[in-house]
C-alpha positions in Angstrom: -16.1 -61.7 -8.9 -17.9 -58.9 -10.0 -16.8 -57.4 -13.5 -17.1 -53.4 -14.2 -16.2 -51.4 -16.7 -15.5 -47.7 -16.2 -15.6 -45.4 -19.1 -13.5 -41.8 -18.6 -10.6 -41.2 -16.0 -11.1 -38.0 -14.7 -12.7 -37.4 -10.9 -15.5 -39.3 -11.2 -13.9 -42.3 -12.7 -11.1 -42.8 -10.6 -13.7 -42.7 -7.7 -16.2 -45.2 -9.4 -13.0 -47.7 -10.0 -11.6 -47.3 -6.7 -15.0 -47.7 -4.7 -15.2 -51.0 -7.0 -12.3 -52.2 -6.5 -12.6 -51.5 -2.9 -15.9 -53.9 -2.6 -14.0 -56.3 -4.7 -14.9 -56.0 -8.3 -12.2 -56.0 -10.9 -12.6 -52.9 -12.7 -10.9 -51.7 -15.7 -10.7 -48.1 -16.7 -10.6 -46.5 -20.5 -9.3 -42.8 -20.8 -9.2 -41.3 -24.4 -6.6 -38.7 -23.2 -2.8 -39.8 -22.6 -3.3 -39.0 -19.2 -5.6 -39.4 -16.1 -7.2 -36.4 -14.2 -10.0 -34.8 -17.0 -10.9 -31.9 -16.7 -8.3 -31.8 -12.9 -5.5 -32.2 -15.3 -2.5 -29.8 -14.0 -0.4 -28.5 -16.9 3.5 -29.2 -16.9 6.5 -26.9 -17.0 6.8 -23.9 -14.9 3.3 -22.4 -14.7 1.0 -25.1 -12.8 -2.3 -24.0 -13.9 -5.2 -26.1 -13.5 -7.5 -27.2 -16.9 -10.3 -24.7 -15.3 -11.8 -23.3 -12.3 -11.4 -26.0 -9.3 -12.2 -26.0 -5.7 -12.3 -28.6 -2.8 -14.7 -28.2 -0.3 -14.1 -29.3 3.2 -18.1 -29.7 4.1 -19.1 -32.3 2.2 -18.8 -35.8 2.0 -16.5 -36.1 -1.4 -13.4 -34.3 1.2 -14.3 -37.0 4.1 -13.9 -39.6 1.5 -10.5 -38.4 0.0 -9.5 -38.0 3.7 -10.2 -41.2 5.0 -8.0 -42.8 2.1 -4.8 -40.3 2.4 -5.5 -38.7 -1.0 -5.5 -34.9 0.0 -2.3 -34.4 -0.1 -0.3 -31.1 1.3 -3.0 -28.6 0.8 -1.9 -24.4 -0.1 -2.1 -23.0 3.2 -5.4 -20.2 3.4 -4.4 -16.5 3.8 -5.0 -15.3 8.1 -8.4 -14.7 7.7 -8.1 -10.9 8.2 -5.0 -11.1 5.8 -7.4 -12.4 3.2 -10.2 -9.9 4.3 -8.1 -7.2 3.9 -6.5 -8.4 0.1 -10.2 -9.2 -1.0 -11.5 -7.0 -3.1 -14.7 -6.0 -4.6 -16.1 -4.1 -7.6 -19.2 -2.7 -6.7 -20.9 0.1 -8.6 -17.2 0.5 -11.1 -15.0 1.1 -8.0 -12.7 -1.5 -5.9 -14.4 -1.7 -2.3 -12.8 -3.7 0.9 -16.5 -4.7 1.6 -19.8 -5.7 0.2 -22.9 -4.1 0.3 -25.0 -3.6 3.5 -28.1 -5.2 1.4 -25.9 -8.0 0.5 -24.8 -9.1 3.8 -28.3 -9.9 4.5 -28.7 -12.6 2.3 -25.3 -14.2 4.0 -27.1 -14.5 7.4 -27.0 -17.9 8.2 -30.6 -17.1 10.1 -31.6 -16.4 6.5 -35.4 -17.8 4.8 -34.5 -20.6 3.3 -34.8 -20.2 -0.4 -37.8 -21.6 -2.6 -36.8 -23.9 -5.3 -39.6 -22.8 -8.2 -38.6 -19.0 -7.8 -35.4 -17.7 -9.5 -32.7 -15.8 -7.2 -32.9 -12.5 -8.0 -36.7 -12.4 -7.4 -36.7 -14.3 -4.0 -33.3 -12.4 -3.0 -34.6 -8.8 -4.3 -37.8 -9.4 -2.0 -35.4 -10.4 1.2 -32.7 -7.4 0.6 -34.0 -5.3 -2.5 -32.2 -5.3 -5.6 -29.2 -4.0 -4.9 -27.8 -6.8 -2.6 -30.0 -9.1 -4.7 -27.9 -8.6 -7.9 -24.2 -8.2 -5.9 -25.2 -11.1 -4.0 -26.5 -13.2 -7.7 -22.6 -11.7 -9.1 -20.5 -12.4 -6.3 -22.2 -16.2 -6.0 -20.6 -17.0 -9.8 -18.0 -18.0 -8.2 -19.1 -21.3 -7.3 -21.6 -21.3 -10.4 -19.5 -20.5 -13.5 -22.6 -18.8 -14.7 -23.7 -15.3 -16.6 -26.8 -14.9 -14.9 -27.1 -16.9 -11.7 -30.3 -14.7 -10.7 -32.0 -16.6 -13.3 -31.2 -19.5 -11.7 -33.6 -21.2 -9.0 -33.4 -19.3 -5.8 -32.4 -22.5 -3.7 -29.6 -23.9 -5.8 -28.1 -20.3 -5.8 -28.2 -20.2 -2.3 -26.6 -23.2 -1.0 -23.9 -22.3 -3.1 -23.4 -18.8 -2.2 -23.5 -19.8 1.5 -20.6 -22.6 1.0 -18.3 -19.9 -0.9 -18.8 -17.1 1.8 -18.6 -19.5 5.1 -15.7 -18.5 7.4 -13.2 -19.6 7.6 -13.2 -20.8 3.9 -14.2 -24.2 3.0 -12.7 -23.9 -0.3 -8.8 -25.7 -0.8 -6.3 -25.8 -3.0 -4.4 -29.2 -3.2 -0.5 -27.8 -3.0 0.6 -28.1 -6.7 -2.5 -28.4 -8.5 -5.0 -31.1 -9.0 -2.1 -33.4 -10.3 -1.1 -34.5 -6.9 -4.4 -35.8 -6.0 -5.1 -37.4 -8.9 -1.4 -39.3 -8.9 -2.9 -40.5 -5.3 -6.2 -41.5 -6.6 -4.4 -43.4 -9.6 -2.0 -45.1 -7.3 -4.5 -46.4 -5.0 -6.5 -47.5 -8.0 -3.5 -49.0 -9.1 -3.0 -50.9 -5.8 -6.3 -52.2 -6.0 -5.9 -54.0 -9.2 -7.5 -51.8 -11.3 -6.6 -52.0 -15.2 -6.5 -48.4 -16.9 -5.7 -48.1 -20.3 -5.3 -44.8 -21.5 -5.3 -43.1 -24.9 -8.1 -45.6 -25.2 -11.6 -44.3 -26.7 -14.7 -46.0 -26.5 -17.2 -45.7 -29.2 -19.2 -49.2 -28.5 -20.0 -49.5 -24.5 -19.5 -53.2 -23.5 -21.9 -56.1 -23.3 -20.5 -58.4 -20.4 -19.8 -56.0 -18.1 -21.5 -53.1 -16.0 -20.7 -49.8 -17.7 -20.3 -46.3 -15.7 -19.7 -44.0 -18.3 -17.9 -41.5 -16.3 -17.5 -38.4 -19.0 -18.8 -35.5 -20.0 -22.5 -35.2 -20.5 -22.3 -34.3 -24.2 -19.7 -37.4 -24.6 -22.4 -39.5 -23.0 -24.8 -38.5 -25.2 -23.1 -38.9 -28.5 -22.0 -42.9 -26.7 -25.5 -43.8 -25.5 -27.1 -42.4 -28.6 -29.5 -41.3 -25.9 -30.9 -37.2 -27.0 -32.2 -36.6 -23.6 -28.8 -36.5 -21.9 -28.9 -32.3 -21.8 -28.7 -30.3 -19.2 -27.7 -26.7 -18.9 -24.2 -25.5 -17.4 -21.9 -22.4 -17.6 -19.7 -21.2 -20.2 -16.6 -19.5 -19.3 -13.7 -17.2 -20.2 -10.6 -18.3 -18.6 -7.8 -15.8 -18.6 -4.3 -17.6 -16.9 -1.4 -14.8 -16.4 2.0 -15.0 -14.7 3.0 -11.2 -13.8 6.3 -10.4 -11.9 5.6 -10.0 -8.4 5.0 -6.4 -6.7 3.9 -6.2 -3.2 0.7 -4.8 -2.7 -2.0 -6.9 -5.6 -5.4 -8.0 -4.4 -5.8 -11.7 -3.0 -8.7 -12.0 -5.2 -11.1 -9.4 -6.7 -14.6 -10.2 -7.5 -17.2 -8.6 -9.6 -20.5 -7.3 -7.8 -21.5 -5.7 -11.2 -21.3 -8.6 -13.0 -20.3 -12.2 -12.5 -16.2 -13.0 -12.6 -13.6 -13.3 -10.4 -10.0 -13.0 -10.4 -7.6 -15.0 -8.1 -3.7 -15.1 -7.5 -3.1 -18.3 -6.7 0.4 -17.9 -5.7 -0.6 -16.2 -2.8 -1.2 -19.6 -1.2 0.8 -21.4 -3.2 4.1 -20.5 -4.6 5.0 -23.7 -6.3 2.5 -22.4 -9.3 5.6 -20.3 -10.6 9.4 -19.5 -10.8 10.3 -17.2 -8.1 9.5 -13.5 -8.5 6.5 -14.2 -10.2 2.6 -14.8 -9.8 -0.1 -16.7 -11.3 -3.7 -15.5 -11.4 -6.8 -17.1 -13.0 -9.7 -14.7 -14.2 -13.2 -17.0 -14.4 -15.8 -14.7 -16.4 -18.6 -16.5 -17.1 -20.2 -15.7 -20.3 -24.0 -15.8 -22.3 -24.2 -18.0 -25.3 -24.1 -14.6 -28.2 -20.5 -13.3 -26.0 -17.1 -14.6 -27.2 -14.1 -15.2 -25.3 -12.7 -11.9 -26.1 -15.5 -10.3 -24.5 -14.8 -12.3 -21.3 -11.4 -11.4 -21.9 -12.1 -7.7 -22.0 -14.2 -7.9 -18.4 -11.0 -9.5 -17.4 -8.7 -6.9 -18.2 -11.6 -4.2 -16.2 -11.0 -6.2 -13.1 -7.1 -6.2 -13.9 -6.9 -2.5 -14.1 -8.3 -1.6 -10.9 -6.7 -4.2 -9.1 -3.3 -5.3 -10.7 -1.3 -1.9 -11.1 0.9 -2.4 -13.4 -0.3 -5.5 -15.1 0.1 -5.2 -18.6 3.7 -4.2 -18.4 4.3 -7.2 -15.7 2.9 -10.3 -17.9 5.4 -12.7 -18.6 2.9 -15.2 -19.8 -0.5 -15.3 -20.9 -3.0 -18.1 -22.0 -6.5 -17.2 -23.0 -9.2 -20.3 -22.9 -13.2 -21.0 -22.6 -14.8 -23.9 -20.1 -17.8 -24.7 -22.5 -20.6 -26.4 -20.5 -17.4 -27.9 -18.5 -18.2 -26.3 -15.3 -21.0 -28.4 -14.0 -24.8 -28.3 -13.7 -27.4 -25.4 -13.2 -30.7 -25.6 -11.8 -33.1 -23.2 -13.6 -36.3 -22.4 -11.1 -38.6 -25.4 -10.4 -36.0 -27.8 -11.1 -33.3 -29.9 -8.6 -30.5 -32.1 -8.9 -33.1 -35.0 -9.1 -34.5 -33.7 -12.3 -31.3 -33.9 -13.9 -30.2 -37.1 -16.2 -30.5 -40.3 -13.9 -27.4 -41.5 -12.7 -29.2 -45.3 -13.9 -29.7 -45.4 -17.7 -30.7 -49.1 -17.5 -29.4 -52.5 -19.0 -26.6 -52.4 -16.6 -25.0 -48.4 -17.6 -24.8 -46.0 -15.4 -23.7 -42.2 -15.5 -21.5 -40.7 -13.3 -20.4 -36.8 -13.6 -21.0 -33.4 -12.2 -24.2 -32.4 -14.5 -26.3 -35.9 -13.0 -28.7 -36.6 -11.0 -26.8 -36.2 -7.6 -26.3 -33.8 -4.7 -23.2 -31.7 -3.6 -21.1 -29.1 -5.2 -18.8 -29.1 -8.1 -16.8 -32.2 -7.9 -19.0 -33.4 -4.9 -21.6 -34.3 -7.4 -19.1 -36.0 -9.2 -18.2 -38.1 -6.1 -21.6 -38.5 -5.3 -22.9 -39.9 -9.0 -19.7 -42.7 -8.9 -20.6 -43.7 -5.6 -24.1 -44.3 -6.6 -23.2 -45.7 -9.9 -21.0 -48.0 -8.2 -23.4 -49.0 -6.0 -26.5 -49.9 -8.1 -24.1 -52.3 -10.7 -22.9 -53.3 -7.5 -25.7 -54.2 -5.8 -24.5 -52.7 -2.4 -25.8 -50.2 -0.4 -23.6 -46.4 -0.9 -23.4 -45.8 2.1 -21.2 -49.2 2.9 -18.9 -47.8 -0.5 -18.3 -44.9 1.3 -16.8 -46.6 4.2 -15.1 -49.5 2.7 
């Protein structure tokens, strides 16, 4: 029987042990934290508020995988789509608009060039709808970046992610409670497999008789493997949490055309976030290296004001925080998810995260890199993983 030993709990480590365990290796797990989930973690007590930005996407292969294995759970139920159309709103030249620009809408055609991958967005996009809809469109696609200047960033990786966060209806869910629920599931199913997970258990020498998927951060990685090259850029983030008493009338979501962020009340789909009578939104402002979190903060409260009448007066709790390269990988222009660090690192390790060499959005890529980490200690072919 094959031996494997998975390094970090989070996403991608619960899926590299249970793929394992599902082909029939004995796997054993090592989390440093006191509980599963990394950086899905769902805090306790009466604000459910997920440790940073999250989304599931039904279009890929990581939700067909979950599916298959009854580890969704009850999803938030989505908005009517003209509910949500008409609680959406944007900030578009300082002032709250129900619609983007014309320009914009262009780039959203689904008849659209495909994007080149050696050009950055805001040149390819600004030659397809001039600049106005170019730089809306860059703002408005930090929503599935996490980034302050996704125009920087190669044209093609932009645009596969701006066209998965504006398809309709939405692709993007919210697991009913927070991310807690699914990992519980994925944990349980581990656990039912025979995986061994030890927790509050750090790792500072990998393994010698085992396979290794070091499943955890990319800086983490580094510092384990000793290994300098394991860099690659990501966002950095301002994270604003709020509960505000309830008052009929506040914005689904707002999101900044002027600049990247994006505000959401969660407990529009999902009540179970807070105590009755009151709301929890998430700001997401991404921010440049020389900003601080105050000055993510500050955009924050801008998008606040024109949307949240009444806010300040309405908080009944606040939490201020910054994702630091936690919100997965960029691609600057000329580069691809292939050039990032190689999920193989050789003598039997293997990486597995969301800033790897692997396709798929946010936690797809995390999916993606366990399968294939999985399946190269394994010997077996991914695509039999998937389906076992």
């Amino acid at each position: 029987m094959h031996r494997i030993t998975v390094i970090g709990g989070g996403l991608a480590g619960l899926t590299a042990a249970i793929s394992a365990a599902e082909a029939g290796a004995k796997v054993t797990v090592y989390e440093a934290h006191h509980t599963l989930g990394g950086r899905a973690r769902t805090a306790e007590g009466p604000y459910r508020t997920n440790d940073g930005p999250h989304a599931l996407y039904n279009g890929g292969p990581h939700w067909s995988w979950l599916q298959q294995r009854d580890l969704i759970g009850p999803l938030a139920p989505l908005p009517p789509l003209e509910a949500a159309r008409l609680r959406l709103r944007l900030r578009h030249k300082g002032v709250l608009r129900r619609t983007p620009p014309f320009a914009m809408l262009k780039l959203l055609r689904r008849s659209a060039q495909q994007a080149p991958v050696d050009v950055d967005f805001l040149s390819w996009a600004t030659e397809q709808a001039g600049e106005e809809g170019a730089r809306a469109a860059a703002h408005y696609s930090a929503v599935a970046l996490f980034h302050h200047d996704p125009g920087a960033l190669s044209a093609a990786f932009v645009q596969e992610r701006l066209r998965r966060a504006t398809k309709l209806p939405p692709e993007a869910h919210y697991p009913r409670g927070g991310w807690a629920g699914v990992v519980d599931r994925m944990a349980a199913r581990a656990w039912n497999l025979g995986v061994r997970m030890e927790t509050l258990s750090r790792v500072d020498t990998l393994p010698t008789d085992t396979p290794v998927v070091v499943a955890t951060s990319l800086d983490a990685a580094r510092r384990l493997l000793g290994d300098d090259s394991l860099t690659w850029p990501s966002g950095r983030t301002t994270l604003l949490d709020l509960a505000l008493r309830t008052r009929r009338g506040d914005a689904f979501a707002v999101s900044d055309l002027d600049s990247p962020g994006w505000i959401e009340r969660f407990t529009a789909q999902d009540r179970t976030l807070a105590p009755a009578g009151e709301q929890l939104l998430q700001g997401q402002i991404p921010i440049a290296p020389h900003e601080t979190r105050a000055d993510g903060v500050a955009r924050a409260e801008q998008l606040l004001d024109l949307a949240f009448d009444g806010w300040r007066e309405r908080v009944t709790w606040r939490r201020e925080s910054v994702a630091n390269g936690r919100t997965g990988a960029v691609d600057l222009p000329g580069t691809n998810w292939r050039d990032r660090p190689a999920v193989d690192r050789g003598d039997g390790v293997y990486l597995a995260g969301d800033q790897v060499a692997a396709p798929g959005v946010l936690s797809e890529v995390s999916f993606t890199s366990a399968l294939t980490a999985v399946s190269l200690a394994l010997g077996r072919n991914a695509l039999d993983l998937k389906h076992a």
